[in-house]
SELUMTOR-132190 format. One record per atom (N, C-alpha, C): residue number from 1; atom name; x, y, z. Coordinates in steps of 0.1 Angstrom, whole numbers. Layout:
N
     n   atom       u       v       w
   NUM     CA       X       Y       Z
...
END
This chain:
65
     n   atom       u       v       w
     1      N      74      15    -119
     1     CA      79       7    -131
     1      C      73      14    -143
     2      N      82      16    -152
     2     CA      77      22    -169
     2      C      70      12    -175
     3      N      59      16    -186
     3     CA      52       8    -190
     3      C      62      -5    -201
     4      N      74       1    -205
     4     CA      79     -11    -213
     4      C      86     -22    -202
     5      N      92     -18    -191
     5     CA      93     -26    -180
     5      C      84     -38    -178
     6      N      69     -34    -178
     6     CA      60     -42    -180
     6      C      58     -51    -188
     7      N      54     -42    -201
     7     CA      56     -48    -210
     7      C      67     -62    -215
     8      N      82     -57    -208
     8     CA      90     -73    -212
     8      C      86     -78    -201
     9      N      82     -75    -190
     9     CA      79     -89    -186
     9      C      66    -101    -186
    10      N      57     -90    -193
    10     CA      50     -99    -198
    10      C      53    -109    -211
    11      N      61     -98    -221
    11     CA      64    -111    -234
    11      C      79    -123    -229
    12      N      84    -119    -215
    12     CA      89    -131    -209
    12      C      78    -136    -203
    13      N      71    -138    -199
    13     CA      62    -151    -191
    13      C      55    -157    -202
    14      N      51    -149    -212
    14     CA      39    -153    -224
    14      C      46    -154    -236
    15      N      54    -148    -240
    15     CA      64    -151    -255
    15      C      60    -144    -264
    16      N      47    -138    -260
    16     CA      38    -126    -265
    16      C      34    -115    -256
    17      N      28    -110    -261
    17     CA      19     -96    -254
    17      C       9     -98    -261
    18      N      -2     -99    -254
    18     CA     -16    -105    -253
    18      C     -22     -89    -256
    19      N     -32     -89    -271
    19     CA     -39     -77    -272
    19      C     -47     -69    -255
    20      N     -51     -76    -256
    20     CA     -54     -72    -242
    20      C     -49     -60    -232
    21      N     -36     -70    -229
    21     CA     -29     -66    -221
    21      C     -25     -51    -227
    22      N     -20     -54    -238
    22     CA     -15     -44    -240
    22      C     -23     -33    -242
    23      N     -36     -33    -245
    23     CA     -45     -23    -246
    23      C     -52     -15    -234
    24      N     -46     -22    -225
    24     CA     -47     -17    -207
    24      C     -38      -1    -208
    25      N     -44      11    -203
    25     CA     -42      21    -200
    25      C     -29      23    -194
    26      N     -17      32    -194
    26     CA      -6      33    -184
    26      C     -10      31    -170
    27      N     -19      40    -160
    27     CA     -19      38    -150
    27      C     -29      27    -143
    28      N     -30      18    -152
    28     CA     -41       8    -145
    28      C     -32      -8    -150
    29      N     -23      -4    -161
    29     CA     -14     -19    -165
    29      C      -6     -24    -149
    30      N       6     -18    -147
    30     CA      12     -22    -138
    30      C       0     -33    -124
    31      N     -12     -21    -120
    31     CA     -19     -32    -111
    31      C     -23     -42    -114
    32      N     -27     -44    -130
    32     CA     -39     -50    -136
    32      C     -24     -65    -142
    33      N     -14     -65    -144
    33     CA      -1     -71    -148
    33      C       2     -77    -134
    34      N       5     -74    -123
    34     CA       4     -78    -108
    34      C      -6     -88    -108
    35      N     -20     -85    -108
    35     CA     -30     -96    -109
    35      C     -30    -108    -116
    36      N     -24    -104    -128
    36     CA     -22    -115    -140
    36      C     -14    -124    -139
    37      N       4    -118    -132
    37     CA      11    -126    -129
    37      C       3    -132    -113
    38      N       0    -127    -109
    38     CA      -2    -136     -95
    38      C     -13    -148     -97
    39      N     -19    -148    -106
    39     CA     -28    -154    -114
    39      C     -19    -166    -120
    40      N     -11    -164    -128
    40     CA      -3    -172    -137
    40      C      12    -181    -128
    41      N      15    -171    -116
    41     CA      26    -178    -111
    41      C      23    -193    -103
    42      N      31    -198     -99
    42     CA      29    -213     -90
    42      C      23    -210     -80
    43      N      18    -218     -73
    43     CA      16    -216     -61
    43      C      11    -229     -53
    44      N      12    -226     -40
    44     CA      -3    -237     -32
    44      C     -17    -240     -40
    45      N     -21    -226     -45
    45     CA     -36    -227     -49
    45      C     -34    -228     -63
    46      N     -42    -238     -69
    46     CA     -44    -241     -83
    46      C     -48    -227     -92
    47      N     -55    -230    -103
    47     CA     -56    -221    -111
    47      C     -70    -219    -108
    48      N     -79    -227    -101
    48     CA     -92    -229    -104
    48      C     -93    -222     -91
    49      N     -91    -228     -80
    49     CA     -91    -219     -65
    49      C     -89    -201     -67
    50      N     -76    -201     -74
    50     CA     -71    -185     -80
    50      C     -83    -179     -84
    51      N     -86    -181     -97
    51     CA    -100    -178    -104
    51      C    -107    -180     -92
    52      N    -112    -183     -88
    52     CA    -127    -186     -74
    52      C    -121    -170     -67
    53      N    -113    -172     -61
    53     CA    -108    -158     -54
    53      C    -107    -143     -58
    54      N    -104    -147     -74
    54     CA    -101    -133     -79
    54      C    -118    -133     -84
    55      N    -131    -143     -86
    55     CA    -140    -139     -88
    55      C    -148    -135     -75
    56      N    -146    -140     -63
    56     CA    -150    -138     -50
    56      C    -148    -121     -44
    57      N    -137    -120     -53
    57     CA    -131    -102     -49
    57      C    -138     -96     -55
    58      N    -139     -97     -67
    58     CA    -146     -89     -77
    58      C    -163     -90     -73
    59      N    -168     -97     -70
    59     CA    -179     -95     -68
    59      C    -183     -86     -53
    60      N    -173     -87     -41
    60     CA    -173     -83     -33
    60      C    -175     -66     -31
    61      N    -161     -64     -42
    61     CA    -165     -52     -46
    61      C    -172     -46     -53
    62      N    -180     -54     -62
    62     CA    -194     -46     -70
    62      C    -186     -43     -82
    63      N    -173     -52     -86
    63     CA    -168     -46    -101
    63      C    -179     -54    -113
    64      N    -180     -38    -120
    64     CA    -186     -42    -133
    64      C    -184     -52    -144
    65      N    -169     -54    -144
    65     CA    -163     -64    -149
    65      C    -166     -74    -149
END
C-alpha cells in the first residue's frame, strides 16, 4: 500500500491526519496505521482491554516506547 493510500484512510476514520501519524517514517506507517486502526475499530474488546494488550505486547517485547 502507498503512503497516500494510508494516508486517506486515516483522514477517513479521523477527518484529520494526526501530526503524529503523519510524521511516522514510510516503512514503519503502514504497520504502525494497522495497529491504530485495530486500536480504533469495534470490537468484543473495549478500548481499555485493547490498550492493556497493546501495553502487555510492548512490554513483552522490551519496546522502548
Amino acid at each position: 500500500m502507498t503512503r497516500q493510500e494510508i494516508l486517506d484512510q486515516i483522514s477517513q476514520a479521523f477527518g484529520v491526519i494526526p501530526g503524529w501519524l503523519a510524521a511516522i517514517p514510510d516503512p514503519q506507517l503502514e504497520e504502525k496505521w494497522g495497529l491504530v486502526s485495530w486500536l480504533a475499530r469495534d470490537s468484543n474488546l473495549g478500548s481499555r482491554e485493547k490498550g492493556l494488550a497493546a501495553l502487555g505486547a510492548s512490554r513483552a517485547i522490551q519496546c522502548r516506547y
